[in-house]
N, C-alpha and C positions, 0 to 999 in steps of 0.2 A: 436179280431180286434178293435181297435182305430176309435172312430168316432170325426170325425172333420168337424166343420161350415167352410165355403171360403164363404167370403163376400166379392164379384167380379160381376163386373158389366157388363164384357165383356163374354161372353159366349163361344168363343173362348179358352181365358184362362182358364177357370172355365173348358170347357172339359179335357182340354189340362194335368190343377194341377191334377184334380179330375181322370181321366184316368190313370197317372203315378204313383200317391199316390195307387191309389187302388191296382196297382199291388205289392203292399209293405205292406199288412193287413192293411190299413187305410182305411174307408168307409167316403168320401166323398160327403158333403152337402152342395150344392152351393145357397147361397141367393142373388141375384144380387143389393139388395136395403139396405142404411144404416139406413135407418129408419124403418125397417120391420127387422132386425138383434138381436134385443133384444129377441122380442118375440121368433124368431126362436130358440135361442139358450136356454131363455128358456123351450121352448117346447122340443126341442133335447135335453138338457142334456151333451153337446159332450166333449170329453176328453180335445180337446185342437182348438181352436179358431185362423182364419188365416182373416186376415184382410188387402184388399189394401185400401188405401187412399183416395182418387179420385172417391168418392160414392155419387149416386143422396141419394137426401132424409138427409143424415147425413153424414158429411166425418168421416175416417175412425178414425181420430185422439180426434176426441168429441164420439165417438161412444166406442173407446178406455176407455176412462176416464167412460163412462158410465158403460160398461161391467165389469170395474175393482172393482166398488161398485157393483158386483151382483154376479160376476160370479168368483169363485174359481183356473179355471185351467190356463192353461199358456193360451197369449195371444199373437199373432208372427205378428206384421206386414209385409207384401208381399207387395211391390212399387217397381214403376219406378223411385219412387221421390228421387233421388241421393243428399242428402242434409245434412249436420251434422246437422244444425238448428231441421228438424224435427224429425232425429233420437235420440238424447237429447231429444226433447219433449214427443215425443213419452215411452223412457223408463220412463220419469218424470209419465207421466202419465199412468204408470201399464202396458205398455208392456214389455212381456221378452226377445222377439230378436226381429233384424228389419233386414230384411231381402232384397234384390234387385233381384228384376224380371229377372235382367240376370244374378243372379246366378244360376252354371250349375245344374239340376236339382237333381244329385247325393248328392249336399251340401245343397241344401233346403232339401232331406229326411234327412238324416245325422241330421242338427238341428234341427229339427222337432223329431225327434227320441230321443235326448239328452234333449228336455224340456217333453218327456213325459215318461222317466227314471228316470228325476228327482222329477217330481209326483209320480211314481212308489215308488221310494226307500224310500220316507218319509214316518216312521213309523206313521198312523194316532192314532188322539185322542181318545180313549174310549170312545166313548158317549149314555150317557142314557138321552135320555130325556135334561131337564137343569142341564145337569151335563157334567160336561169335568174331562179326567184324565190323566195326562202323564207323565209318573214315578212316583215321588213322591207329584203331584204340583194334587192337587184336585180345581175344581172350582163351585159352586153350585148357577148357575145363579137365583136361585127361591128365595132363604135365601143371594144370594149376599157376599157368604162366601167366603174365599181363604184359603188352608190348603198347607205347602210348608213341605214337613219333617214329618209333624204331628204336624207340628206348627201352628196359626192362621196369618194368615197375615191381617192388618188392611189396606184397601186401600179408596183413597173418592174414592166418584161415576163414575170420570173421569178417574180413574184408573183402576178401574173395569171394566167398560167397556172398553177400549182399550186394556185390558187383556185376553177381553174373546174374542175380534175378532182375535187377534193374535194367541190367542189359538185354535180358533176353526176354522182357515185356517193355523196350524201348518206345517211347510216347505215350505208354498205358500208368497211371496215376496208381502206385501200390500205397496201401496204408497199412502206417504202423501194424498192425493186427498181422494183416496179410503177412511181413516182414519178419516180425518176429514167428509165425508159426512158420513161415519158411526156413529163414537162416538161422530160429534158435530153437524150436521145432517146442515154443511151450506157446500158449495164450499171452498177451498183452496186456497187463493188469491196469493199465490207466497211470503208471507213477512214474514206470521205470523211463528212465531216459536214455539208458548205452544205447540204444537205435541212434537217437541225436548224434549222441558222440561218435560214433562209426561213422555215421554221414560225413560228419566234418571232419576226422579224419582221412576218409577214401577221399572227398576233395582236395585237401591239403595235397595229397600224393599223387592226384590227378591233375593236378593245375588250377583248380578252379577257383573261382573269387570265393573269400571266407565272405565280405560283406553285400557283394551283387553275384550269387553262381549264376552260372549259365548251360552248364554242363549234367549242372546235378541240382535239381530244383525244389524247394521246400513249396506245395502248394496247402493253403493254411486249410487245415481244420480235413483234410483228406488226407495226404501222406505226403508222397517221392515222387518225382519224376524223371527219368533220363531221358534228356533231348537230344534226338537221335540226330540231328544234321549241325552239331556243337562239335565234332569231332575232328575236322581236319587240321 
């Protein structure tokens, strides 16, 4: 069974998601505050994260950005808010579908089912410890090593790190946001581009195609992706 946070503030709907979901092996966890969301979801653990907008305490879209620095699985926003503005923003900042309260209930499981397939089916990373391993690509976070082949890959510090967050949420879509408050530990103003240019240089050093990658993927208007079975 599939555990899932609904951070929903109307109780009505929260029975309503959480009733329908459950009859489809999803065990449903409703928090009605977006400021009390983190915690929960750290404490829960849950496979996949459903968020309406429109939340006392924290809206759902800075709560978005927040969870996208912490938390690994897919992240779905559920609104009423019929808007392209925030649907763009929203995927900018680390959600994976955005989804509308009247859609009919059979097409919220349906997607909801498709972003937790596609957690499913990414082969995860071997990990020991400070160590990552994914076909042939070794990382040894303690010594700051990178072996690609059985080759040494020399990377600076910035690269290094940006590699091992990729690597170690391999098949999971980071954005910019998330990346930079990881590997540069400020917020992401909207202008700066050295993310970009890290990207394409850690490919450059990785092998990967500057004009088709495969290894290291730009998915538009959402972030990065490292495709986990590109490695041997």
């Amino acid at each position: 069974m599939h555990r899932i946070v609904l951070v929903e503030d109307d109780p009505d709907i929260g029975q309503l998601i959480g009733g329908w979901l459950g009859k489809h092996d999803m065990d449903v966890l409703v928090e009605p505050r977006g400021d009390m969301a983190l915690a929960r979801v750290a404490a829960e653990q849950p496979d996949l994260v459903l968020l309406d907008i429109m939340l006392p305490g924290l809206d759902g879209l800075s709560l978005c950005r927040a969870l996208r620095g912490r938390f690994a699985g897919p992240i779905v926003m559920l609104t009423s808010l019929d808007s392209d503005m925030n649907q763009v923003l929203a995927l900018e900042l680390g959600a994976n579908d955005y989804i509308l309260k009247t859609a009919p209930p059979n097409v919220l499981l349906a997607r909801l089912r498709v972003q937790l397939r596609q957690v499913k089916a990414a082969p995860a990373p071997i990990s020991q410890g400070s160590r990552l391993q994914l076909g042939t690509l070794f990382i040894d976070q303690a010594t700051r090593t990178v072996r690609l082949g059985g080759q040494t890959v020399v990377l600076t510090t910035t690269d290094f790190d940006l590699l091992w967050q990729l690597a170690s949420h391999a098949g999971q879509i980071l954005s910019r946001e998330a990346l930079f408050q990881q590997v540069k530990g400020r917020d992401y103003d909207g202008l700066d581009r050295s993310m970009d240019v890290a990207i394409s240089r850690l490919r450059q050093k990785l092998g990967d195609s500057a004009e088709a990658p495969s290894r290291i993927k730009t998915v538009r208007q959402k972030g990065y992706l490292l495709v986990p079975d590109e490695w041997s």
